[in-house]
C-alpha positions in Angstrom: 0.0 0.0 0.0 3.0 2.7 0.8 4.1 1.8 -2.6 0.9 2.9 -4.3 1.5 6.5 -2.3 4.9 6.9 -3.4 6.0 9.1 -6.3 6.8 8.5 -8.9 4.4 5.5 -9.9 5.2 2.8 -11.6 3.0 0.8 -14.3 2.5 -2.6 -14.0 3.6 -3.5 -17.2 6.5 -2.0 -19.3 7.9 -2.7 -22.5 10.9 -1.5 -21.7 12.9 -3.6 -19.4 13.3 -1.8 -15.8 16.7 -0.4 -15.4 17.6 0.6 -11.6 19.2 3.5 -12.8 17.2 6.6 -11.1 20.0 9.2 -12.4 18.7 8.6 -16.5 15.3 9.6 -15.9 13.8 12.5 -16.9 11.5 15.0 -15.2 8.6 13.7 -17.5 8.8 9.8 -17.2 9.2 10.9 -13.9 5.7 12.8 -13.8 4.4 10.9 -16.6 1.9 8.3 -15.0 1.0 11.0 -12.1 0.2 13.8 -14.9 -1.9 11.3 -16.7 -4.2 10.1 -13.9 -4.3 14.4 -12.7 -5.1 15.1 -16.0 -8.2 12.3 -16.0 -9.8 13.0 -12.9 -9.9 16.9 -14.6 -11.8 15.7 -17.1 -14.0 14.1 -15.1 -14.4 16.6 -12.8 -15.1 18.9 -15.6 -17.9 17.0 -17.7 -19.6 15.8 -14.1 -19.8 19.4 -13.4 -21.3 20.0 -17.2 -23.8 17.3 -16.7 -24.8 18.7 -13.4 -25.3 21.7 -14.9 -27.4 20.0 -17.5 -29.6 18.2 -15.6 -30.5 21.7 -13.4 -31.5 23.1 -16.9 -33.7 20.4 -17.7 -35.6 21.0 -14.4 -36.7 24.8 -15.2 -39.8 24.7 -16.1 -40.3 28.8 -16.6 -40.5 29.7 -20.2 -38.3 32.8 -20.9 -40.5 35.9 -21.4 -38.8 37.2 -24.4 -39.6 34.1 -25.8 -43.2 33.7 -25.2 -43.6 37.4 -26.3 -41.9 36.1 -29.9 -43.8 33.3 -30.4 -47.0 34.7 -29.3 -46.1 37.4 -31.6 -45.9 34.8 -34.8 -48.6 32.6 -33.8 -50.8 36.0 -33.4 -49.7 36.6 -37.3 -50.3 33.0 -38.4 -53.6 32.8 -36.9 -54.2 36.3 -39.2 -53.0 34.6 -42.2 -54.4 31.6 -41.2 -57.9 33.3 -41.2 -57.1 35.3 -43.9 -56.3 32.7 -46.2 -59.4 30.6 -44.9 -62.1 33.5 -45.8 -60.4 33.7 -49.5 -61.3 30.6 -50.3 
């Protein structure tokens, strides 16, 4: 378990065969695994948040004003034309 909360990790499997020498490696296979899994759980983080979000939209159930003026707006000029056109006939 200690080694699991030890930096830097390792993989479990590796092509390349394990060399003991801690001096060659650099800063980013150092960081490399550690970066990765960071970079992941952002993600995560991120589109949890966005679906959260999401799912709070859904639940409004207020139509915006400006938006019911609009469409009451063209469905008052559709019902015109609608009449309009009907008497024509």
């Amino acid at each position: 378990m200690d080694d699991l909360l030890q930096l830097p990790w390792k993989p479990l499997y590796s092509q390349i065969p394990d060399a003991d020498e801690k001096d060659s490696q650099t800063p980013l296979e150092h960081w490399a695994l550690a970066a990765t899994v960071l970079f992941t759980l952002a993600v995560f983080l991120f589109e949890f948040m966005l679906n959260e979000r999401q799912k709070r939209a859904y639940k409004i159930n207020k139509f915006p004003s400006e938006l019911e003026q609009t469409v009451g707006s063209i469905d008052a000029e559709t019902e015109k034309s609608g009449s309009s056109a009907a008497s024509a006939d």
